[in-house]
ZAVODO-817566 format. One record per residue: x negated, z negated, y negated of N, C-alpha, C, O, CB in turn. Coordinates in steps of 0.05 Angstrom, whole numbers, padded with zeros to 5 digits, always signed. Atoms other than C-alpha are relative to their C-alpha. Glycine has a CB too. Example, Ala and Ser with C-alpha at 12.3 -4.5 7.8 and 13.67 -1.06 7.14 Angstrom:
-00018+00000+00024-00246-00156+00090-00018+00000-00024-00039-00013-00024+00020-00025-00001/+00016+00001+00024-00273-00143+00021+00015-00014-00022+00005-00018-00044-00009+00029-00009/
END
This chain:
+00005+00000+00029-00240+00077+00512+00015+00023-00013+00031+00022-00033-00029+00003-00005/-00029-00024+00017-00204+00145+00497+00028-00008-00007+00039-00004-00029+00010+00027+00020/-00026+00007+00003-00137+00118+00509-00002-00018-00026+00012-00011-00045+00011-00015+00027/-00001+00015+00022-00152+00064+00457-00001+00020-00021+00018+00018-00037-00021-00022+00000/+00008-00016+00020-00180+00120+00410+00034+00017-00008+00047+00019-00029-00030+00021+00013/-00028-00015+00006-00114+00160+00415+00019-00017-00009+00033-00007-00027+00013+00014+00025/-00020+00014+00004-00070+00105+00408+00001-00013-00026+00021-00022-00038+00003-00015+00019/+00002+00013+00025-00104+00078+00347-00001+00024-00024-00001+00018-00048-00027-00020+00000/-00010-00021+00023-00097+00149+00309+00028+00007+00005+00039+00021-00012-00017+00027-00001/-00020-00005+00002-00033+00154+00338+00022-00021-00023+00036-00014-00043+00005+00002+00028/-00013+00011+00028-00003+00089+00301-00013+00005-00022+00004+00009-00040+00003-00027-00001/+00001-00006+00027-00047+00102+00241+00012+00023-00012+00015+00025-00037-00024+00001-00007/-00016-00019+00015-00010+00163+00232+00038-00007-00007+00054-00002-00025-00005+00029+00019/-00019+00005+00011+00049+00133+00252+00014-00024-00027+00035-00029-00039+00006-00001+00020/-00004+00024+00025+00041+00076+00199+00003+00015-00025+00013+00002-00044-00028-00021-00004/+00007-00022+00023+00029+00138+00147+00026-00002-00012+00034-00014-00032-00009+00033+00009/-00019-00008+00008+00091+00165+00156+00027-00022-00005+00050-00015-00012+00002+00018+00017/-00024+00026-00001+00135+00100+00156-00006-00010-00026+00013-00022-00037-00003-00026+00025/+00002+00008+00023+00107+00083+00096+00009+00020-00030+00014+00014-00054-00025-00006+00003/-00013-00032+00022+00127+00156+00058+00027-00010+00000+00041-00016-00019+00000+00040+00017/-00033+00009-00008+00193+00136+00094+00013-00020-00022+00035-00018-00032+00000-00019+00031/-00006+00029+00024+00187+00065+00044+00003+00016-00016+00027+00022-00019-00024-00026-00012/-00009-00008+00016+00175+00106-00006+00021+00006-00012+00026+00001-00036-00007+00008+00000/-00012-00018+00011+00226+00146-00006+00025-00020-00008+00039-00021-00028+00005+00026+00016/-00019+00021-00002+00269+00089+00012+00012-00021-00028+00034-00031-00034-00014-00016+00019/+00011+00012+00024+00247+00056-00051+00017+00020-00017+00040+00016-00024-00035-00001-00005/-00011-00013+00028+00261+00109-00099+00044+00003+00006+00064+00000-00008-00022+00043-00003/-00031+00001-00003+00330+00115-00068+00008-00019-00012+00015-00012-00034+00011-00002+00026/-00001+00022+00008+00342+00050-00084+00001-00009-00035+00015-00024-00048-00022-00008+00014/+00000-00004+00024+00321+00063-00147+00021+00016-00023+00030+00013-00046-00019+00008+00001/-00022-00018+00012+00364+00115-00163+00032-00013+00004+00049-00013-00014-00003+00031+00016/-00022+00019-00003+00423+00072-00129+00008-00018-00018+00032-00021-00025-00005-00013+00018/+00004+00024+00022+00404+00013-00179+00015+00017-00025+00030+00003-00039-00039-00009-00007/-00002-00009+00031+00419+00059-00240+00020+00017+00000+00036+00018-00019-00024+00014-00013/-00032-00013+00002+00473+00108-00218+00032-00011+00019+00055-00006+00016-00006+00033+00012/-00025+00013-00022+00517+00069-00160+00002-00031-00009+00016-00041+00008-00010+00003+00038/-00001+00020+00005+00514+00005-00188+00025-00013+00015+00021-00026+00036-00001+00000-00025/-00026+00007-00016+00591-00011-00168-00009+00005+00023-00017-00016+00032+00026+00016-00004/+00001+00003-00019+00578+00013-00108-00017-00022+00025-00013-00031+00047-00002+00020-00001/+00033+00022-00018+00510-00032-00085+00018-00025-00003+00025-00039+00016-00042-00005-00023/-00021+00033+00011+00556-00093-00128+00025-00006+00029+00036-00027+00034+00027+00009-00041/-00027+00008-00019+00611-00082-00066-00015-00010+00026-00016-00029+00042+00024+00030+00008/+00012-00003-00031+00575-00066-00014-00029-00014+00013-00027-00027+00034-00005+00031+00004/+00014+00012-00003+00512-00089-00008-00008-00024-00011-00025-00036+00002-00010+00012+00001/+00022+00017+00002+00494-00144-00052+00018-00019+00011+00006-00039+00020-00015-00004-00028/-00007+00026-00024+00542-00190-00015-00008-00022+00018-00001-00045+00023+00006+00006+00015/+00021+00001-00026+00486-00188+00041-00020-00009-00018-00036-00022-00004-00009+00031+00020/+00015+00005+00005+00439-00204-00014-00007-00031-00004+00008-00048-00013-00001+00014-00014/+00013+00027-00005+00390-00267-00002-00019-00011-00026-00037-00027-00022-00019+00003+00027/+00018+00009+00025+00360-00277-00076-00028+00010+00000-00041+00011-00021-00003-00030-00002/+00024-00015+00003+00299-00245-00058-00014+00026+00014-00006+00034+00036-00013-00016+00001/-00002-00028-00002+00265-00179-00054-00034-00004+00011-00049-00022+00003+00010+00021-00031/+00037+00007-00006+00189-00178-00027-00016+00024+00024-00007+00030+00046-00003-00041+00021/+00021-00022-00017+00136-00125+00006-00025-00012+00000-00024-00031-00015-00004+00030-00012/+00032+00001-00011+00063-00135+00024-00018-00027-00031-00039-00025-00043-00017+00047-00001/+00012+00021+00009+00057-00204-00017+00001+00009-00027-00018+00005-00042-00027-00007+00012/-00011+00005+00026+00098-00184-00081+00031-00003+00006+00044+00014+00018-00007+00023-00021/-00023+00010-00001+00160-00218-00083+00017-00006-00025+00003-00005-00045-00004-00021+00014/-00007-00007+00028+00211-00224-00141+00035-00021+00013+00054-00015+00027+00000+00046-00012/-00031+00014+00002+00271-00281-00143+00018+00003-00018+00014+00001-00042+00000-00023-00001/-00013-00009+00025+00331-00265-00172+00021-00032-00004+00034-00043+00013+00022+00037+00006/-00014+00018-00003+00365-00322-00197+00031-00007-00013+00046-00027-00010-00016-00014-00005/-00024-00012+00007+00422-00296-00230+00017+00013+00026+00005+00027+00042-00007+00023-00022/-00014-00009-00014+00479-00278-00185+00022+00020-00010+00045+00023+00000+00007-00018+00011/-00027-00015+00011+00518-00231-00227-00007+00034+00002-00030+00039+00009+00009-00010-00036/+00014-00037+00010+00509-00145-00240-00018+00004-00012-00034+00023-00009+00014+00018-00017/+00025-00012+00022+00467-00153-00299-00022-00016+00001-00036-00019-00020+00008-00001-00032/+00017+00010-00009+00422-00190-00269-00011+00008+00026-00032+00020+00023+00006-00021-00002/+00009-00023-00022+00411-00160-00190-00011+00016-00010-00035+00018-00006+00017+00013+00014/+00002-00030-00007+00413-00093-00209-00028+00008-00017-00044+00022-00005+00030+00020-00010/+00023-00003+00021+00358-00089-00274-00026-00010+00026-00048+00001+00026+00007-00026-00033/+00022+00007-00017+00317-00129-00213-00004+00014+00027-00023+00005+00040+00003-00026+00006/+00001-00013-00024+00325-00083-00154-00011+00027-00017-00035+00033-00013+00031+00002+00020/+00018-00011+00013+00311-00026-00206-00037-00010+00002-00053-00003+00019+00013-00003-00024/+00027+00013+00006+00243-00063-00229-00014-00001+00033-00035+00012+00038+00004-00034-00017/+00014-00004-00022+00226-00074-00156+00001+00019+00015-00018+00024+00030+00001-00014+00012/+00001-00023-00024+00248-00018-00120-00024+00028-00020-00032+00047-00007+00045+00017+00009/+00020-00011+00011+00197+00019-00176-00030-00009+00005-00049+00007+00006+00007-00001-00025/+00023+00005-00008+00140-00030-00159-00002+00003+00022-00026+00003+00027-00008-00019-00004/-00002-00005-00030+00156-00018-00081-00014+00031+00003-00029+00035+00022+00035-00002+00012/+00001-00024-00001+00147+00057-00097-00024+00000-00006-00025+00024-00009+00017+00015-00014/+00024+00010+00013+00077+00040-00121-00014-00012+00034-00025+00002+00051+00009-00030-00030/+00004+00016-00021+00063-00013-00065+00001+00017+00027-00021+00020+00038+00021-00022-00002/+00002-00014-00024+00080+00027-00005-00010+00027-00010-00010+00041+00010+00027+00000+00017/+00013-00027+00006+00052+00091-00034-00036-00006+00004-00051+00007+00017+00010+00012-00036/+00027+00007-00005-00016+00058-00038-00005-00006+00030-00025+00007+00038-00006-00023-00016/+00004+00002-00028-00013+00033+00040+00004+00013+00008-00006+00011+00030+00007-00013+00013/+00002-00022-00019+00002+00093+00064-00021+00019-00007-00030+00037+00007+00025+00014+00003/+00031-00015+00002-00057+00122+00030-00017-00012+00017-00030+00000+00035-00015-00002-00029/+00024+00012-00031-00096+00063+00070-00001+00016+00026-00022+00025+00034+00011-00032+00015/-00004-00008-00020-00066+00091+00133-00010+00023+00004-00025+00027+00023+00019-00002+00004/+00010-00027+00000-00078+00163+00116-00029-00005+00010-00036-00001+00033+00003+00015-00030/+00033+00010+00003-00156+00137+00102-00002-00012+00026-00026-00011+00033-00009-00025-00027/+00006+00010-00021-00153+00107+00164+00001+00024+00025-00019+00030+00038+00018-00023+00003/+00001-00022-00011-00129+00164+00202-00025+00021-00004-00042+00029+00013+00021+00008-00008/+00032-00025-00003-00183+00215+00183-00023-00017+00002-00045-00005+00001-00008+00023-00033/+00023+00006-00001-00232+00161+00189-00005-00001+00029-00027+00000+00039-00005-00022-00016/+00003-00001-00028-00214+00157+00261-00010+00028+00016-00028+00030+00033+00026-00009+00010/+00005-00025-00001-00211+00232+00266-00040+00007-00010-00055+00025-00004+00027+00013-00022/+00025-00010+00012-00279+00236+00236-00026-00014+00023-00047-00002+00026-00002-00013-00036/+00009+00012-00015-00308+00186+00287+00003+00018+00023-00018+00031+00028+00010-00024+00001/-00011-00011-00027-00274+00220+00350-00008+00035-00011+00005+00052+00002+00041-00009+00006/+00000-00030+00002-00300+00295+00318+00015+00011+00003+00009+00033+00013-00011+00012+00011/-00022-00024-00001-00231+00325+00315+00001+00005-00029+00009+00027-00035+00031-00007+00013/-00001-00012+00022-00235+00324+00244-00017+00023-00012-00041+00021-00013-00002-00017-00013/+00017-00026+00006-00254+00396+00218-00011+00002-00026-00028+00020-00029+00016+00025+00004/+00019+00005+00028-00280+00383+00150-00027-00019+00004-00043-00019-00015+00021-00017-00025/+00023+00011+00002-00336+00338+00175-00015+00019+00023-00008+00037+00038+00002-00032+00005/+00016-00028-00024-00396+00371+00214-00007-00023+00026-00012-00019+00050-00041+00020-00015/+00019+00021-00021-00420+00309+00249+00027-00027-00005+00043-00034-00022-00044-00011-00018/-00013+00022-00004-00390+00251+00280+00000-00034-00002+00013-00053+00005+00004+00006+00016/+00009+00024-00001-00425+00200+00262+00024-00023-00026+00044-00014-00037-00036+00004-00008/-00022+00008+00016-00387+00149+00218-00023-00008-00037-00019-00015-00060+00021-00035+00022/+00015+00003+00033-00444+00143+00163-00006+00026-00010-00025+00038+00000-00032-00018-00002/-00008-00021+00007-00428+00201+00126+00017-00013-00032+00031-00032-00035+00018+00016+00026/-00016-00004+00021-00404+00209+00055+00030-00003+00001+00042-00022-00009-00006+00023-00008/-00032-00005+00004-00333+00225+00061+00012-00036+00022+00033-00046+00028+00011+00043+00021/-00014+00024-00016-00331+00158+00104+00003-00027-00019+00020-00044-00026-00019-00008+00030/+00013+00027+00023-00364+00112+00058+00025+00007-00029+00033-00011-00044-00048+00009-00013/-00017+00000+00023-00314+00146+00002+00023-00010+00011+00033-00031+00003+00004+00026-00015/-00032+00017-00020-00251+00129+00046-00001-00027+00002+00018-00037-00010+00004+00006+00035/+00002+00027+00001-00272+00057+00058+00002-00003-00034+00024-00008-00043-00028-00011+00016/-00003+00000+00028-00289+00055-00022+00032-00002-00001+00041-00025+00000-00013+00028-00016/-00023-00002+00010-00213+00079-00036+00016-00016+00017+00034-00022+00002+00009+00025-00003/-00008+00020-00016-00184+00032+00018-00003-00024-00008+00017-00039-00011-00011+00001+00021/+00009+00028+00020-00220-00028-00016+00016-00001-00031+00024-00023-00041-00038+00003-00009/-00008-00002+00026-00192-00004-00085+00029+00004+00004+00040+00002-00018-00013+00022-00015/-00026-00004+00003-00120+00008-00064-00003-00033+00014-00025-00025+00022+00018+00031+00017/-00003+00022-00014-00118-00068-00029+00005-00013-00027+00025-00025-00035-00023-00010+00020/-00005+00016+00019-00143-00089-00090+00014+00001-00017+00022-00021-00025-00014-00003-00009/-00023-00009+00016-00093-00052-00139+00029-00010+00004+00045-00012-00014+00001+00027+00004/-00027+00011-00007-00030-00083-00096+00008-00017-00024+00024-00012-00042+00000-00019+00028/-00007+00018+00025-00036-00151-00140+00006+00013-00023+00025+00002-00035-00021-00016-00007/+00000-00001+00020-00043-00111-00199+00027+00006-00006+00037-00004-00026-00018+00012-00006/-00025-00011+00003+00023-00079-00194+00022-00026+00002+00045-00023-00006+00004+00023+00024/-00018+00028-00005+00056-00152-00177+00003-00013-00031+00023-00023-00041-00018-00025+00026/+00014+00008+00025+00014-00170-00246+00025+00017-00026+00040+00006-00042-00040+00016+00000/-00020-00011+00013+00055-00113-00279+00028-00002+00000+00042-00001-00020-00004+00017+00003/-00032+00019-00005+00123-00137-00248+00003-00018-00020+00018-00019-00040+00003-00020+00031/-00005+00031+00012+00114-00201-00272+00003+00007-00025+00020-00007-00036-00024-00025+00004/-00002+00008+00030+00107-00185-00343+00019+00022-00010+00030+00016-00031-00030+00000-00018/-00026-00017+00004+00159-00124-00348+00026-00022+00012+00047-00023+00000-00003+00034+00020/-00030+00011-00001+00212-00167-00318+00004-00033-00012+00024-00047-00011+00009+00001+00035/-00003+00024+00023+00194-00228-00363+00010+00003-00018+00022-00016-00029-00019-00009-00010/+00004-00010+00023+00197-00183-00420+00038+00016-00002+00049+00025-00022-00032+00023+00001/-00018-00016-00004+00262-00153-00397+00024-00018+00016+00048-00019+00014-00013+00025+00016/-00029+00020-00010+00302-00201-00359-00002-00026-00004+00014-00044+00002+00007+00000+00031/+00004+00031+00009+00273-00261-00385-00001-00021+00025+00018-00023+00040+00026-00009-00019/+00013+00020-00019+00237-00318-00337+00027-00017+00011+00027-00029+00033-00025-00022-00017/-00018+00005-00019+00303-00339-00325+00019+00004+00019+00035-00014+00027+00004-00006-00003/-00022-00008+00001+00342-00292-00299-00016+00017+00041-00004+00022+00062+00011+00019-00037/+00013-00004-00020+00285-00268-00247-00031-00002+00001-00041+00007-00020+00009+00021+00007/+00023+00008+00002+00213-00287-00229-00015+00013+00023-00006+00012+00046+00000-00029-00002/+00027-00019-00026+00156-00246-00185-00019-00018+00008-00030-00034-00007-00023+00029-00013/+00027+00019-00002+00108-00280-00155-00023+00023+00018-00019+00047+00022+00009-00035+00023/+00017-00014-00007+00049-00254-00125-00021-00008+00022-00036-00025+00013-00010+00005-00022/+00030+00007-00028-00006-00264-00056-00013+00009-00007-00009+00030-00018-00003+00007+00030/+00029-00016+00010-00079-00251-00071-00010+00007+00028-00033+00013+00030-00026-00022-00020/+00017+00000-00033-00092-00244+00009-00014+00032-00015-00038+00030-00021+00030+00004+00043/+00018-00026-00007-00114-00165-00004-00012-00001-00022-00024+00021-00025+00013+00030+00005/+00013-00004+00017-00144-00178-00063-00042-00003+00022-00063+00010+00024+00013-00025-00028/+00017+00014-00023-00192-00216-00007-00018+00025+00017-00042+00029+00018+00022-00018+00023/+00004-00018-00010-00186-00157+00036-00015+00022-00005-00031+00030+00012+00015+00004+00003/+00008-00013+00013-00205-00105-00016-00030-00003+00001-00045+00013+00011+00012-00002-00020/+00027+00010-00003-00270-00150-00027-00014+00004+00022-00037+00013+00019+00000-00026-00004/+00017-00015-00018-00291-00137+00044+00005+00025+00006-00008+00033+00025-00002-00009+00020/-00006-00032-00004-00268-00067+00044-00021+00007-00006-00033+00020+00011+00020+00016-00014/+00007-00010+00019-00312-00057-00012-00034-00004+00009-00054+00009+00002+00014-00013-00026/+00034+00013-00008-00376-00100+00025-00003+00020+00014-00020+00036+00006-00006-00032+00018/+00006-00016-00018-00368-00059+00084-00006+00031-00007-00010+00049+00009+00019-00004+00017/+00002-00025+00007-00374-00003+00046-00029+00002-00011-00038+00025-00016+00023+00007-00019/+00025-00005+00021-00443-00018+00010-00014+00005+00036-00033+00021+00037-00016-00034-00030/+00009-00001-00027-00458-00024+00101-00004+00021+00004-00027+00029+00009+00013-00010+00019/+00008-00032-00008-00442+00049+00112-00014+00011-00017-00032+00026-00009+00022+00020+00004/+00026-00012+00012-00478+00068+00053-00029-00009+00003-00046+00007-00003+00002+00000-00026/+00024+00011-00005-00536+00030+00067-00017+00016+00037-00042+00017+00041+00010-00040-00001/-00003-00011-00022-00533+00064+00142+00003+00040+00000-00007+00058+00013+00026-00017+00010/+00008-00031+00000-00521+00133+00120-00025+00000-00022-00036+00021-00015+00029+00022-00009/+00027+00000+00004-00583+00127+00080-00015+00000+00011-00034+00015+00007-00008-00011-00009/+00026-00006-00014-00622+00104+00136+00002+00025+00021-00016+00036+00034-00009-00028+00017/-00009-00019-00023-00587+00154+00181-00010+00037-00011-00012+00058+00002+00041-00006+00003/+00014-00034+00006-00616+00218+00131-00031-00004+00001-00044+00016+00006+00008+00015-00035/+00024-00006-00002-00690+00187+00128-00011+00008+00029-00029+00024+00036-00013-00020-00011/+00008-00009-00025-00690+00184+00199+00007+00032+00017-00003+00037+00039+00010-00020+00015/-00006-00013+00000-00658+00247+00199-00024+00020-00010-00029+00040+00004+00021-00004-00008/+00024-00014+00016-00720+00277+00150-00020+00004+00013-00034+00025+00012-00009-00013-00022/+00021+00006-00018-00767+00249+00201+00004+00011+00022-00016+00013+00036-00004-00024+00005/+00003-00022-00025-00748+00290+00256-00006+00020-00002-00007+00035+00017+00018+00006+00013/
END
């Protein structure tokens, strides 16, 4: 059982940092979009396949020219910066929740997993799942508004909206658990 325990805070950390990695990746991207333009137009969009997509927001470009790509790799590589910034908060949240389980975490006193700071982590885990769509929501109508429905279109997956929803159940569980876990606590 340890080995499992290590291995599952080892990828949640390493999922952390791969996702900072998106980030940054993203804003690059971003900054590429707006100052290298020529350069992305030679080099890369050649390789490009009409569409752009992360964690069930996706964005077709259906224009094949400069002033059409690039306004859309902008727009998404800004909702990407969003999008993977939130999942690597999951991960983070996942990480110290493991840490908090396994007592290496030094801000909790006890290892139990019904505890405040656990029940708030699940909370914000549920609320960043659910926030993904919203940012797909905001795509969609900045690049309607801006490149016009024909030029590129976002679409959007509700799977974590789903997810969020039981994030959010399982969360009324540990509170309902660290409640009974202080009366019985009182009673000793």
């Amino acid at each position: 059982m340890k080995g499992l325990q290590k291995f599952s805070l080892v990828l949640a950390k390493l999922l952390e940092v791969l996702h900072w990695i998106g980030v940054v990746g993203m804003a690059a991207a971003c900054v590429l979009s707006l100052t290298a333009k020529d350069y992305l137009w030679t080099y890369l969009v050649p390789k490009f396949e009409g569409e752009f997509s992360t964690y069930g927001i996706y964005m077709e470009v259906t224009g094949q020219d400069i002033s059409s790509i690039m306004p859309a790799l902008t727009l998404f590589s800004l909702g990407g910066i969003v999008v993977m910034s939130l999942m690597a908060m999951v991960f983070r949240n996942v990480y110290l929740m493991l840490k908090t389980v396994n007592g290496t975490n030094h801000h909790t006193r006890r290892t139990t997993p019904f505890q405040h700071d656990m029940v708030r982590m699940l909370k914000e885990i549920g609320i960043f799942f659910i926030s993904l769509p919203s940012v797909g929501l905001v795509m969609c109508i900045v690049s309607g508004i801006l490149m016009g429905p024909d030029l590129a279109r976002v679409g959007i997956k509700l799977e974590s909206i789903i997810t969020g929803i039981f994030v959010l159940c399982l969360t009324q569980a540990f509170s309902y658990g660290m409640e009974l876990e202080n009366d019985v606590d009182g009673l000793v």
